[in-house]
C-alpha positions in Angstrom: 0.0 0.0 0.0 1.5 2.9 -0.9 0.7 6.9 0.1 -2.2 8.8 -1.7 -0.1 12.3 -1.5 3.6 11.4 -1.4 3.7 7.8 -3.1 5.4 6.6 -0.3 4.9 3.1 0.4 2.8 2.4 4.1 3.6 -0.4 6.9 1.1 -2.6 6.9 -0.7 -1.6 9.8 -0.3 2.1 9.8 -2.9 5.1 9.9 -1.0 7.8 9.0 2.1 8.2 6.6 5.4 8.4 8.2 6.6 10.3 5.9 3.8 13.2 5.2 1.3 12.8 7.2 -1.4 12.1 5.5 -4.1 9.7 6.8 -3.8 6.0 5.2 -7.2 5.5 4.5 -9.1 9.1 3.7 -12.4 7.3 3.5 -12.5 6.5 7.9 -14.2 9.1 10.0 -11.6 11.5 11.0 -12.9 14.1 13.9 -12.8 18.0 12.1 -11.3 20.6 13.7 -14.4 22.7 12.9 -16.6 20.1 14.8 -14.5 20.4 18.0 -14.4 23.4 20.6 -10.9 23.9 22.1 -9.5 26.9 24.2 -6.5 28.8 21.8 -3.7 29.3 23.6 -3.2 33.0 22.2 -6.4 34.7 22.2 -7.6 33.6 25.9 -7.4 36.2 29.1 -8.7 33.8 32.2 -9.1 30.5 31.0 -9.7 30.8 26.9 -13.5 30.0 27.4 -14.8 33.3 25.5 -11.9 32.4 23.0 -13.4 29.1 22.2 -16.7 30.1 21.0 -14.7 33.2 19.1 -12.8 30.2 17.4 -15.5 27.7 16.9 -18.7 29.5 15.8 -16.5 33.0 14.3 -18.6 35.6 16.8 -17.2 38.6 18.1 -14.4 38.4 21.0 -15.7 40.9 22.3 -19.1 40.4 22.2 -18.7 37.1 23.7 -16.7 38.3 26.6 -19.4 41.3 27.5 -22.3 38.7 27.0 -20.1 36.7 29.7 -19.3 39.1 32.2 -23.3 40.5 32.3 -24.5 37.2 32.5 -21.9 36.6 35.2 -23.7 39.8 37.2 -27.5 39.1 36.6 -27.0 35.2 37.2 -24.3 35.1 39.4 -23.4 31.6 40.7 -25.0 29.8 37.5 -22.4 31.7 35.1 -19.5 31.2 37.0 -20.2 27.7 37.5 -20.9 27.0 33.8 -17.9 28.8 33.4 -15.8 26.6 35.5 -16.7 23.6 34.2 -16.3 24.6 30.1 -12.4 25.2 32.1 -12.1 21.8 33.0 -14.2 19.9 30.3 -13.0 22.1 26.9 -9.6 20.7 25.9 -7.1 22.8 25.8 -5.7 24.0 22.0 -2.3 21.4 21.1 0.3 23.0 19.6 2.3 20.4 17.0 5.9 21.8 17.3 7.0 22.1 13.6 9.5 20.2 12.0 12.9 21.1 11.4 13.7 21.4 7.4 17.1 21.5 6.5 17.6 22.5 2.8 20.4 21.4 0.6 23.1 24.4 -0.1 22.4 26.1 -3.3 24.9 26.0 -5.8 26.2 29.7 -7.1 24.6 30.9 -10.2 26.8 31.1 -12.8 28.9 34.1 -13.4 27.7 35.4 -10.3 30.7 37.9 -8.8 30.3 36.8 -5.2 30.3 33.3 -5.7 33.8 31.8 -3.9 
């Protein structure tokens, strides 16, 4: 079996391509990032709460934290217990660190004055 992107050939019992990443068998339910609610690391001021429906459903930031801090004065305990628990139940945004590429040298072009 070999990959669908990079032609690579596949172990036998693999899901993903070593090589590229890509998954081994497109056609098994995969879970889309736009189906799941996650707290981003960089937009969030308390806990990333606000920043998760900002992310997931494309509202206003602000909006969402205004809505969220009115709420958490008219209803008091029920807002700040919802609140807690989207802390601990949303997970929290992974960050894949990124590969390190290291290009080939690139050979002077010819006729080029600086070229050693």
């Amino acid at each position: 079996m070999f990959c669908q992107k990079c032609g690579q050939p596949l172990p036998p019992a693999s899901n993903f391509c070593p090589a590229c990443g890509q998954p081994a068998n497109p056609n098994l339910f995969m879970a889309s990032p736009l189906n799941t609610m996650y707290r981003p690391r960089g937009l969030r001021v308390i806990a990333g709460v606000c920043a998760a429906f900002h992310v997931r459903y494309g509202w206003d930031l602000t909006a969402i934290r205004i809505l969220a801090v009115v709420l958490a004065i008219f209803l008091f305990p029920v807002t700040e217990i919802a609140y807690l628990i989207a802390w601990l139940v949303m997970p929290e945004e992974v960050l894949l660190s990124p590969q390190t590429v290291v290009a080939a040298p690139v050979p002077p072009f010819p006729g080029d004055p600086n070229a050693r």
